[in-house]
SEFI-981141 format. One record per atom (N, C-alpha, C, O, CB): residue number from 1; y, x, z. Coordinates in steps of 0.1 Angstrom, whole numbers. Glycine has a CB too. Example, Ala and Ser with C-alpha at 12.3 -4.5 7.8 and 13.67 -1.06 7.14 Angstrom:
2
+-----+-------+-------+-------+
:  nr :     v :     u :     w :
+-----+-------+-------+-------+
:   1 :   -57 :   132 :    78 :
:   1 :   -45 :   123 :    78 :
:   1 :   -33 :   132 :    78 :
:   1 :   -33 :   142 :    85 :
:   1 :   -45 :   113 :    90 :
:   2 :   -22 :   128 :    71 :
:   2 :   -11 :   137 :    71 :
:   2 :     0 :   129 :    79 :
:   2 :    11 :   134 :    80 :
:   2 :    -6 :   141 :    57 :
+-----+-------+-------+-------+
% end
This chain:
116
+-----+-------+-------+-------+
:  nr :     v :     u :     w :
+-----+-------+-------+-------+
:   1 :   -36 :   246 :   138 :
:   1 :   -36 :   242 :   124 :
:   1 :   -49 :   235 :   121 :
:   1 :   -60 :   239 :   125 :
:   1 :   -33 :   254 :   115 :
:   2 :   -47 :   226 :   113 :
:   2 :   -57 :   216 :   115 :
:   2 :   -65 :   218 :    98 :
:   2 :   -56 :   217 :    90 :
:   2 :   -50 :   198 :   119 :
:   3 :   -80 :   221 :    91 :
:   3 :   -83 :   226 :    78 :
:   3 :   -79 :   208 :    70 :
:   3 :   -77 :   197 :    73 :
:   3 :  -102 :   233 :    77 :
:   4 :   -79 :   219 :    60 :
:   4 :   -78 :   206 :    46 :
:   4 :   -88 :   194 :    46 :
:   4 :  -100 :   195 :    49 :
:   4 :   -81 :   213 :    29 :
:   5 :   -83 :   187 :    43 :
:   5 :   -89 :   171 :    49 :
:   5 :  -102 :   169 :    37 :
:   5 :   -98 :   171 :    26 :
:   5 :   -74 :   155 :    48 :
:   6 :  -111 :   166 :    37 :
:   6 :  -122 :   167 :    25 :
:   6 :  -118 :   153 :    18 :
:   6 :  -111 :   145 :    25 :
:   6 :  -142 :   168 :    30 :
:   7 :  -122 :   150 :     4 :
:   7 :  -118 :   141 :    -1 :
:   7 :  -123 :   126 :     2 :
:   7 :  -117 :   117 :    -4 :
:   7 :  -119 :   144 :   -11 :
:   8 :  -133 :   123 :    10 :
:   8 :  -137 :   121 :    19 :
:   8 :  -130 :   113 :    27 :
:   8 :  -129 :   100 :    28 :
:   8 :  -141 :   131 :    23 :
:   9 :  -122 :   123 :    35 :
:   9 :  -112 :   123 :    49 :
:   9 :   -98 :   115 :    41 :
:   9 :   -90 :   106 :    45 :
:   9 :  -107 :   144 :    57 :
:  10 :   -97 :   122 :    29 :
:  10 :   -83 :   118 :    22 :
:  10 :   -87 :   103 :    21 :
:  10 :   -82 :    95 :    28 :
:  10 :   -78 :   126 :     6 :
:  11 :   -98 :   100 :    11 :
:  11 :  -103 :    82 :    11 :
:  11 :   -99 :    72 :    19 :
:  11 :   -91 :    63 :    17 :
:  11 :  -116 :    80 :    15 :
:  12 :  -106 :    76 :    31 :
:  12 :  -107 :    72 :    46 :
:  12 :   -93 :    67 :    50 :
:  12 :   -91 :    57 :    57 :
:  12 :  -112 :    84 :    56 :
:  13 :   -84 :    76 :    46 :
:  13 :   -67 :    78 :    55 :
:  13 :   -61 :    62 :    39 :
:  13 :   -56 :    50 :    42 :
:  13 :   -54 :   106 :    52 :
:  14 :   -63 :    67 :    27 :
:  14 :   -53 :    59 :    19 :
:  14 :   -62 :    40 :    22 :
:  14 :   -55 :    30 :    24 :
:  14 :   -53 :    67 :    -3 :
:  15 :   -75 :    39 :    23 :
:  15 :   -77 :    29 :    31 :
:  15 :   -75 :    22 :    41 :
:  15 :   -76 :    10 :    41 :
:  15 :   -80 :    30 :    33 :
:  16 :   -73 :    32 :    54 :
:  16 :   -66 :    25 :    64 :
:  16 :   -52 :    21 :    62 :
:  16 :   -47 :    10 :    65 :
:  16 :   -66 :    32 :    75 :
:  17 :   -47 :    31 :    56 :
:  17 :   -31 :    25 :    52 :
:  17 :   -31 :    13 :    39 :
:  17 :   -21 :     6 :    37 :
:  17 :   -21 :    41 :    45 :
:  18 :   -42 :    13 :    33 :
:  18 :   -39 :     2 :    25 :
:  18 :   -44 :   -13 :    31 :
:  18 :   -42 :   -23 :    25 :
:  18 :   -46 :     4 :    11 :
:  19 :   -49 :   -12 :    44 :
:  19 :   -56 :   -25 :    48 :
:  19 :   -44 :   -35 :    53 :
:  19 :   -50 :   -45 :    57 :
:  19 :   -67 :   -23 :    59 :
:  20 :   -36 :   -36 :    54 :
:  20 :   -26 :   -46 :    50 :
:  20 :   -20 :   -51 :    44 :
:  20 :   -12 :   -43 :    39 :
:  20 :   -21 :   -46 :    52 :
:  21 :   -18 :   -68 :    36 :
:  21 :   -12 :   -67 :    28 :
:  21 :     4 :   -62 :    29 :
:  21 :     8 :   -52 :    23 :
:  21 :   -15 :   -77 :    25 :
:  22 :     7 :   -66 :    33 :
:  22 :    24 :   -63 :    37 :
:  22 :    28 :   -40 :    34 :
:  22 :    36 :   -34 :    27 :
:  22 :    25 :   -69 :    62 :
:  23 :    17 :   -36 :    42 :
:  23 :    17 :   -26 :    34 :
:  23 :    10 :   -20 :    18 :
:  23 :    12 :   -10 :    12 :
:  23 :    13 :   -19 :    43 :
:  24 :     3 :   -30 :    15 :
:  24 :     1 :   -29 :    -1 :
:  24 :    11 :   -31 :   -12 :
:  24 :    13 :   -25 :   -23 :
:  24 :    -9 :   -38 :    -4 :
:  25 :    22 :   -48 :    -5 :
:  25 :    35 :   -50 :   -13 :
:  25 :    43 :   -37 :   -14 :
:  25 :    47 :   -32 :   -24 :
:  25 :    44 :   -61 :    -6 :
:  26 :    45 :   -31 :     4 :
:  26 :    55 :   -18 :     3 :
:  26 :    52 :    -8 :    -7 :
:  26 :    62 :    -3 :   -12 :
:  26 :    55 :   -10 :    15 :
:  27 :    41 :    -4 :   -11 :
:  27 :    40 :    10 :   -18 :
:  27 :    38 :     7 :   -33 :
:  27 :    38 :    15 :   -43 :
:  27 :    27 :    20 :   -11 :
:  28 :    36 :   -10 :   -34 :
:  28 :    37 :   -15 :   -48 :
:  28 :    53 :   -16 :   -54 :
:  28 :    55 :   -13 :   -65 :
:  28 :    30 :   -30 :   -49 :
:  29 :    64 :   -21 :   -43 :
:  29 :    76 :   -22 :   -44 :
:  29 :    79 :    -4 :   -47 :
:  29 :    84 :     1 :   -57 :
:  29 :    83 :   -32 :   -30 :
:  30 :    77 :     0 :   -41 :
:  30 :    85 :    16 :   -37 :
:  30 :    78 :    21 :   -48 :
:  30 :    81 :    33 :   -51 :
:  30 :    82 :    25 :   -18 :
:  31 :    68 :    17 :   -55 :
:  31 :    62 :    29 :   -71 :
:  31 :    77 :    29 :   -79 :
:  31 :    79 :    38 :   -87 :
:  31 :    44 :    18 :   -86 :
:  32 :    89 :    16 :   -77 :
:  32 :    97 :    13 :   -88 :
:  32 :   106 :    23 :   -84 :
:  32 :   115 :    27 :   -91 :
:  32 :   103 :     0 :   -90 :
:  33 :   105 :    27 :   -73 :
:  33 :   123 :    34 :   -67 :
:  33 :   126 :    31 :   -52 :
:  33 :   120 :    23 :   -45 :
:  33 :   138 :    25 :   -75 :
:  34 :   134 :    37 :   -47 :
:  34 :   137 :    35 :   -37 :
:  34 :   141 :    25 :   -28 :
:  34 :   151 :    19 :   -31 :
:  34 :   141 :    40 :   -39 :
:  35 :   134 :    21 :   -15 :
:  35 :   143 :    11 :    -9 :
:  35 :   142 :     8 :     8 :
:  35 :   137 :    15 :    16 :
:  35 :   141 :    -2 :   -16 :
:  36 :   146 :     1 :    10 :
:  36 :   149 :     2 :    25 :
:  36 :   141 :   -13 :    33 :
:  36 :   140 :   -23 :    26 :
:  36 :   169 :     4 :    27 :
:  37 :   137 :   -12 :    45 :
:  37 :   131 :   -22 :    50 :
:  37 :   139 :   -38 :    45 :
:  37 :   133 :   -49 :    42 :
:  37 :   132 :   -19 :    65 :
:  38 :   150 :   -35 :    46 :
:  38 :   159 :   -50 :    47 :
:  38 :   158 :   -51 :    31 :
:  38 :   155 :   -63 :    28 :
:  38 :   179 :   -49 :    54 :
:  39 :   159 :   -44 :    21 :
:  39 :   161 :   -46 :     9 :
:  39 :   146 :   -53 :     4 :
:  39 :   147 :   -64 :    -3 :
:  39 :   166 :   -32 :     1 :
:  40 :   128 :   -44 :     9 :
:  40 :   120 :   -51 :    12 :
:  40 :   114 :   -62 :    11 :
:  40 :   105 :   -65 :     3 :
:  40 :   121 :   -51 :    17 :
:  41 :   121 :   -68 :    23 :
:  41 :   122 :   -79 :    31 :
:  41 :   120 :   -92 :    24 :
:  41 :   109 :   -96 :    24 :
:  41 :   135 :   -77 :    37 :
:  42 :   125 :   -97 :    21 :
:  42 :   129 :  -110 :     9 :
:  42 :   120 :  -102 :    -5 :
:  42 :   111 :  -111 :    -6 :
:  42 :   154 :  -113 :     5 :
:  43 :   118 :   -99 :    -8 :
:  43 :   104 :   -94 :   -18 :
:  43 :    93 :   -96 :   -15 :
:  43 :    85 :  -102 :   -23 :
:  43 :   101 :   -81 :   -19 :
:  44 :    92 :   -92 :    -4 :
:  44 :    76 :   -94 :     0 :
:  44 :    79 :  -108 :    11 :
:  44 :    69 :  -110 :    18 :
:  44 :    68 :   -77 :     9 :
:  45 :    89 :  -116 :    12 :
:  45 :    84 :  -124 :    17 :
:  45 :    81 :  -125 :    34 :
:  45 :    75 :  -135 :    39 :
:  45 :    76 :  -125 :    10 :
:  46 :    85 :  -115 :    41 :
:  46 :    80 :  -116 :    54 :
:  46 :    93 :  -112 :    65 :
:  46 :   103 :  -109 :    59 :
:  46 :    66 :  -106 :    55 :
:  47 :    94 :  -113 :    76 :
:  47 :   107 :  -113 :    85 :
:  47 :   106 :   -96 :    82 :
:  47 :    98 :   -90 :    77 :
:  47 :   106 :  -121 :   106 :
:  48 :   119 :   -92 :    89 :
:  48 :   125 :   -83 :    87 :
:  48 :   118 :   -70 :    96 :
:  48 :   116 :   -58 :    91 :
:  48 :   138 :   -88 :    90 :
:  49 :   115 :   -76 :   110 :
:  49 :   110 :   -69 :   117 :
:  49 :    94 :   -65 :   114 :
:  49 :    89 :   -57 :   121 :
:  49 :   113 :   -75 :   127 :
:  50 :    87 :   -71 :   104 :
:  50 :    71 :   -70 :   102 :
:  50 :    78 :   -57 :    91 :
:  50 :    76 :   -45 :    92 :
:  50 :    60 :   -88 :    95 :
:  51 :    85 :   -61 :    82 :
:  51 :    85 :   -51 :    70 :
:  51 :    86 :   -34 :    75 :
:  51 :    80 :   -24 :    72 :
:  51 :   100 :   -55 :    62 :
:  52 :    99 :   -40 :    86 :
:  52 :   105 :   -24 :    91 :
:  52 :    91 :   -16 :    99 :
:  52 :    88 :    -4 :    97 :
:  52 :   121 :   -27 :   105 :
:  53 :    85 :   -25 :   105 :
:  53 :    70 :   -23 :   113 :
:  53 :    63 :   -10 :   102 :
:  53 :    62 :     2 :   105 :
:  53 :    59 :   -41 :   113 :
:  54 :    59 :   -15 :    94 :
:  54 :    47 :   -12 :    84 :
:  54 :    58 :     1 :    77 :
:  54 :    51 :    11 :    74 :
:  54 :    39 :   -29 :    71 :
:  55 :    69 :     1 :    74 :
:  55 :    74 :    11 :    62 :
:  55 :    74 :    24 :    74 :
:  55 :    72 :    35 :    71 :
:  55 :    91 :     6 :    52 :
:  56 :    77 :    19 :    87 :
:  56 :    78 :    33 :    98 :
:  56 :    60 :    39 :    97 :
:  56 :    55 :    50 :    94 :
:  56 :    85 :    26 :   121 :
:  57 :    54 :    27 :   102 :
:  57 :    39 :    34 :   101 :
:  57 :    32 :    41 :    89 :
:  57 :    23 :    50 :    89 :
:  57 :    31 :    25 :   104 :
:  58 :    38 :    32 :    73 :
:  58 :    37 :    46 :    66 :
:  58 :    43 :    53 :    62 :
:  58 :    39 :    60 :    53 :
:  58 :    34 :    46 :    58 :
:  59 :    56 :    56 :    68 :
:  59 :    62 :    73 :    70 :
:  59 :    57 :    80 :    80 :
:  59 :    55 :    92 :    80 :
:  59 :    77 :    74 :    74 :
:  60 :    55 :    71 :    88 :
:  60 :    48 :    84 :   100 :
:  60 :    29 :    88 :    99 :
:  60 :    22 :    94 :   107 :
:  60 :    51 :    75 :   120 :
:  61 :    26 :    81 :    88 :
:  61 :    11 :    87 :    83 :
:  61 :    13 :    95 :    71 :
:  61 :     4 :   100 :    65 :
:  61 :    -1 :    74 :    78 :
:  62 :    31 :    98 :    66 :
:  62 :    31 :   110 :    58 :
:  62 :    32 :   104 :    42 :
:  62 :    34 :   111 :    33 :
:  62 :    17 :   120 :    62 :
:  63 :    29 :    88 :    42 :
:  63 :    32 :    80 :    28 :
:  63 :    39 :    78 :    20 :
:  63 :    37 :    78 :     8 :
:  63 :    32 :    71 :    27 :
:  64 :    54 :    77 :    30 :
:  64 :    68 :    79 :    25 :
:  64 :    74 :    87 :    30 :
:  64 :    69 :    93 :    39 :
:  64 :    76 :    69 :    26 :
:  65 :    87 :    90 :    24 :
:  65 :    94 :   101 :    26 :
:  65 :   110 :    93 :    27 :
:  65 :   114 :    83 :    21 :
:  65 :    91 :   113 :    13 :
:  66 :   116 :    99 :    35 :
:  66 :   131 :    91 :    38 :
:  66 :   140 :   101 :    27 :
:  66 :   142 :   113 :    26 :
:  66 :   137 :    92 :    57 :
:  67 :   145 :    90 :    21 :
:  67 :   154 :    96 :     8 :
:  67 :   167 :    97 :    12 :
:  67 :   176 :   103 :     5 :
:  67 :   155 :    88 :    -5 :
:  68 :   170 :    91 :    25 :
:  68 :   188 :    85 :    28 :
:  68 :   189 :    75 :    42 :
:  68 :   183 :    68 :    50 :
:  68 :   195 :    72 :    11 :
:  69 :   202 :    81 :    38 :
:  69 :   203 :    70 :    52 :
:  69 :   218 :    63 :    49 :
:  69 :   226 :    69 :    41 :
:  69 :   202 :    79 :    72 :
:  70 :   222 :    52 :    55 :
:  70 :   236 :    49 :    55 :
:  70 :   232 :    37 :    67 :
:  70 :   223 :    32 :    74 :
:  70 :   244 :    43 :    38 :
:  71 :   252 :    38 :    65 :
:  71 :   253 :    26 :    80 :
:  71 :   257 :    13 :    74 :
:  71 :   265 :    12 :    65 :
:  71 :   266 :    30 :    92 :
:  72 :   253 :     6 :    79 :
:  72 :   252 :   -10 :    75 :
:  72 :   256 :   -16 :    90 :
:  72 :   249 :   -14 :   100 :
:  72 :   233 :   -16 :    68 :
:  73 :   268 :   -23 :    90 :
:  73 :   272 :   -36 :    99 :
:  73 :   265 :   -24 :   115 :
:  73 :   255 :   -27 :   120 :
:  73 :   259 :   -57 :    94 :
:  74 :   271 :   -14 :   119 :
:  74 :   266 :    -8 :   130 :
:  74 :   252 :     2 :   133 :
:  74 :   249 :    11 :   140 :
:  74 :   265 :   -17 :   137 :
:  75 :   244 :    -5 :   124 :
:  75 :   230 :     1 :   121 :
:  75 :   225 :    10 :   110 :
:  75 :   229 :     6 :    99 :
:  75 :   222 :   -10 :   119 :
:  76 :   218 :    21 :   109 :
:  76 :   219 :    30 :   102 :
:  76 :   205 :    24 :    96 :
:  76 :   196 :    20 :   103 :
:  76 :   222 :    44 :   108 :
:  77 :   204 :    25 :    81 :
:  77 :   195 :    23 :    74 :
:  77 :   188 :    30 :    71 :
:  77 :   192 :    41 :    71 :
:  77 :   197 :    19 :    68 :
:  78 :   172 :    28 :    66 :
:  78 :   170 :    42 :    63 :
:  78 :   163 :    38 :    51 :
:  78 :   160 :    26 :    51 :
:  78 :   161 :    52 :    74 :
:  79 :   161 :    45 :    40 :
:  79 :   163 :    44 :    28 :
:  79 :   149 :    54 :    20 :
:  79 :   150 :    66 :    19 :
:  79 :   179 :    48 :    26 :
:  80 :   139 :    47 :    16 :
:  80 :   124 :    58 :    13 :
:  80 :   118 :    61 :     0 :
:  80 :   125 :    57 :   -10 :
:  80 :   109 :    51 :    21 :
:  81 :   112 :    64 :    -2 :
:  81 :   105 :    67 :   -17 :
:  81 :    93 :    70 :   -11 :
:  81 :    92 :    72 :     1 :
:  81 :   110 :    81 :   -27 :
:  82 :    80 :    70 :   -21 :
:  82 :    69 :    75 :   -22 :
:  82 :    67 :    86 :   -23 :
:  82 :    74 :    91 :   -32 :
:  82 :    63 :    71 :   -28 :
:  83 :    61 :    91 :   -18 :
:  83 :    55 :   108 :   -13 :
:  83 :    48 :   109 :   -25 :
:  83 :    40 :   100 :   -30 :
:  83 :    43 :   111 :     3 :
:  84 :    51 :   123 :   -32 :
:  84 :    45 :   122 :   -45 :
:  84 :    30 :   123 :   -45 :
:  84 :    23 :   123 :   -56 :
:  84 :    50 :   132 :   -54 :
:  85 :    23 :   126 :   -32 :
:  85 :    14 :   128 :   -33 :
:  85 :     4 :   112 :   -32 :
:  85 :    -7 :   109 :   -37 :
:  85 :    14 :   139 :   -24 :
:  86 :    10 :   106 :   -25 :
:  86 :     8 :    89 :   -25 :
:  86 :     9 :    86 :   -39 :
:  86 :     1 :    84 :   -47 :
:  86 :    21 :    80 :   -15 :
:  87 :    19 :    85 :   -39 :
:  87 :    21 :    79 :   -58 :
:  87 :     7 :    84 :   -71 :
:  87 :     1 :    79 :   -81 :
:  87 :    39 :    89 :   -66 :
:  88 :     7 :    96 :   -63 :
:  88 :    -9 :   102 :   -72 :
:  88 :   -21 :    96 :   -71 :
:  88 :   -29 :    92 :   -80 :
:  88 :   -14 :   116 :   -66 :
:  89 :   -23 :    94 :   -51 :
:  89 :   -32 :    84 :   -45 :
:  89 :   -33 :    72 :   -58 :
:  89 :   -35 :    71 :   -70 :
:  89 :   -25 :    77 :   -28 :
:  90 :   -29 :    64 :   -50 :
:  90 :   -23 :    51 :   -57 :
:  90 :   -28 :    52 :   -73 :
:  90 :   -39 :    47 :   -77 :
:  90 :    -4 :    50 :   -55 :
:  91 :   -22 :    56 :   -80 :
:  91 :   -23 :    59 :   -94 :
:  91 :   -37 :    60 :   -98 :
:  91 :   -41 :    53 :  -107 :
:  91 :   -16 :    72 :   -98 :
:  92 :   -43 :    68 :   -93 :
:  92 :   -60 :    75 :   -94 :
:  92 :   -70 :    60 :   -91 :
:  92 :   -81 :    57 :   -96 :
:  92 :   -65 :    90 :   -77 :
:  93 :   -62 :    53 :   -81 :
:  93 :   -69 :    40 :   -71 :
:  93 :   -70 :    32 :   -81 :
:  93 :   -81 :    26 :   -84 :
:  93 :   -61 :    32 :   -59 :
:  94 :   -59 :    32 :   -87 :
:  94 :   -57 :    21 :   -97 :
:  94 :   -64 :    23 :  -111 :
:  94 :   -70 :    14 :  -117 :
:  94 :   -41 :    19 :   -99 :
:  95 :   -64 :    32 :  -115 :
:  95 :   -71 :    40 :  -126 :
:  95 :   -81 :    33 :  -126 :
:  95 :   -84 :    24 :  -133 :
:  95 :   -74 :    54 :  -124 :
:  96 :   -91 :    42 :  -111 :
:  96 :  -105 :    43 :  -105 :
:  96 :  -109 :    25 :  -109 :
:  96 :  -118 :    22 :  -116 :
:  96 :  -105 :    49 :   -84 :
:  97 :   -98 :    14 :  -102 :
:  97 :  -102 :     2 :  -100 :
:  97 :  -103 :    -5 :  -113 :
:  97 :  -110 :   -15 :  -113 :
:  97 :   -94 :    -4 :   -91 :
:  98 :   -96 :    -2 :  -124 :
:  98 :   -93 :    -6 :  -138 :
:  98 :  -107 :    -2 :  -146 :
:  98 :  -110 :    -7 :  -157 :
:  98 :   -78 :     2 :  -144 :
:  99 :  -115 :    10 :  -138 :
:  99 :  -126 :    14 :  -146 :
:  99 :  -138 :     6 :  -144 :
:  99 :  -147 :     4 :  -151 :
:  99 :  -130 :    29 :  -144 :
: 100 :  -136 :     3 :  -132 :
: 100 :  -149 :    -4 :  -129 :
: 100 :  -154 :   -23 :  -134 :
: 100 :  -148 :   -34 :  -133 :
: 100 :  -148 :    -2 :  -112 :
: 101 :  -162 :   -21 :  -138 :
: 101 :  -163 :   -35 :  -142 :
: 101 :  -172 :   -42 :  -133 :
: 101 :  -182 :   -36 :  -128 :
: 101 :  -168 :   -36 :  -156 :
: 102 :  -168 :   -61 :  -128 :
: 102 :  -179 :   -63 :  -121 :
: 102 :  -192 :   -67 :  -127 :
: 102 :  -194 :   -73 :  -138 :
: 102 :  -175 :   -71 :  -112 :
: 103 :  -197 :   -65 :  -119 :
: 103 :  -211 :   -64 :  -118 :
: 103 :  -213 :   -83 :  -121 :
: 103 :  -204 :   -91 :  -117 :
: 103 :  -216 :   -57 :  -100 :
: 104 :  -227 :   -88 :  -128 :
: 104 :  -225 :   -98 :  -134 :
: 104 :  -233 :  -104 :  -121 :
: 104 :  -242 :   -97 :  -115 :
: 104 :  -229 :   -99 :  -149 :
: 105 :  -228 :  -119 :  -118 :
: 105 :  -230 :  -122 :  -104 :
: 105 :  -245 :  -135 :  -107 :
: 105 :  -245 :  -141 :  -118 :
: 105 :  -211 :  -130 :   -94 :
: 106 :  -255 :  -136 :   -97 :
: 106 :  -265 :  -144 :  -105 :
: 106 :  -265 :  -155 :   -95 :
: 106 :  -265 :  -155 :   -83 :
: 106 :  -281 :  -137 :  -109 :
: 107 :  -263 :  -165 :  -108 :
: 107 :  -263 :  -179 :   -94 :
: 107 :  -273 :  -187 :   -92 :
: 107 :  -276 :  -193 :  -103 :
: 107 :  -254 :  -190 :   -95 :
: 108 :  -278 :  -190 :   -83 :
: 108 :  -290 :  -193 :   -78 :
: 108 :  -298 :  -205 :   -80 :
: 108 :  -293 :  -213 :   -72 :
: 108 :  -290 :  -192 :   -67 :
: 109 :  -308 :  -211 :   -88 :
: 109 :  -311 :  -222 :   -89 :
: 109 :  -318 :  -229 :   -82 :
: 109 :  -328 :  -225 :   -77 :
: 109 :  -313 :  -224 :   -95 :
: 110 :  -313 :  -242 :   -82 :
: 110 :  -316 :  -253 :   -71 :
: 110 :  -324 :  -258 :   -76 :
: 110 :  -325 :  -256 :   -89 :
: 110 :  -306 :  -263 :   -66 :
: 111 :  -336 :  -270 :   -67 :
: 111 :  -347 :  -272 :   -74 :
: 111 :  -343 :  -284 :   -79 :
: 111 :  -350 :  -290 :   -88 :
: 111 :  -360 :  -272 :   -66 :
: 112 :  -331 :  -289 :   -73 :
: 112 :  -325 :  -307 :   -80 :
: 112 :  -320 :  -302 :   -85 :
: 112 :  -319 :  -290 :   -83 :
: 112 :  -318 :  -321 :   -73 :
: 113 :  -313 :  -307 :   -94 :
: 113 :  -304 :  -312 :  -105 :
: 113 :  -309 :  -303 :  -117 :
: 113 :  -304 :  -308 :  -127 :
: 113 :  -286 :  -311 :  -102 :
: 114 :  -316 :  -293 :  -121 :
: 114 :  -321 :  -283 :  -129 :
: 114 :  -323 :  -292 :  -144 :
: 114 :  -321 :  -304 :  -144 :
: 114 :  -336 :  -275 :  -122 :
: 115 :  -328 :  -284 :  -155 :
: 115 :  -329 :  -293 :  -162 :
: 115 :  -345 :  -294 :  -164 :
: 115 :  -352 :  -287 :  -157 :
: 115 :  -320 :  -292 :  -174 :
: 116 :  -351 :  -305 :  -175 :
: 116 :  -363 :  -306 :  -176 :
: 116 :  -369 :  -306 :  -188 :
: 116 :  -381 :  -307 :  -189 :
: 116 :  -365 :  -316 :  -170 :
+-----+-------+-------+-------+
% end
């Protein structure tokens, strides 16, 4: 049994999972409700197989949670929601990012064109 991850460790993990865009669309689509790679798919814009890619790797880092399954044309679908504990992530991220203001950027002056 492995100890509780420091907040730290938790950081570290919702980062790596957010460094894609394709997985940033998924957990932005899935805050609304439920859905499935193919449904996805045409949302975010990308082939079918990239979507299904990224929604397995964040179920299997524990992001999503499989809500359902059905069969479609031979193939069994699988059907996800956000892990409430993700949705919390996320939420705090967005919070955290809404608080911060940027920093005022200084642009550098050139010795031509300046005024006189």
């Amino acid at each position: 049994m492995s100890p509780k991850a420091t907040p730290e460790e938790e950081l570290a993990r919702l980062a790596r999972l957010l460094s894609h865009p394709v997985r940033v669309q998924i957990l932005a689509l899935l805050r609304d409700g439920a859905a499935s790679a193919s449904d996805l798919a045409p949302k975010i814009g990308a082939p079918l197989g990239t979507v299904a890619y990224h929604v397995k790797l964040l179920a299997d880092q524990g992001a999503l949670k499989l809500k359902d399954t059905q069969q479609v044309r031979g193939a069994i679908e699988r059907i996800f929601v956000l892990e409430p504990a993700t949705r919390r992530d996320l939420e705090g991220l967005t919070e955290w990012l809404g608080r911060r203001s940027p920093k005022p950027r200084r642009v550098p002056r050139t010795g031509s064109g300046g005024r006189r």
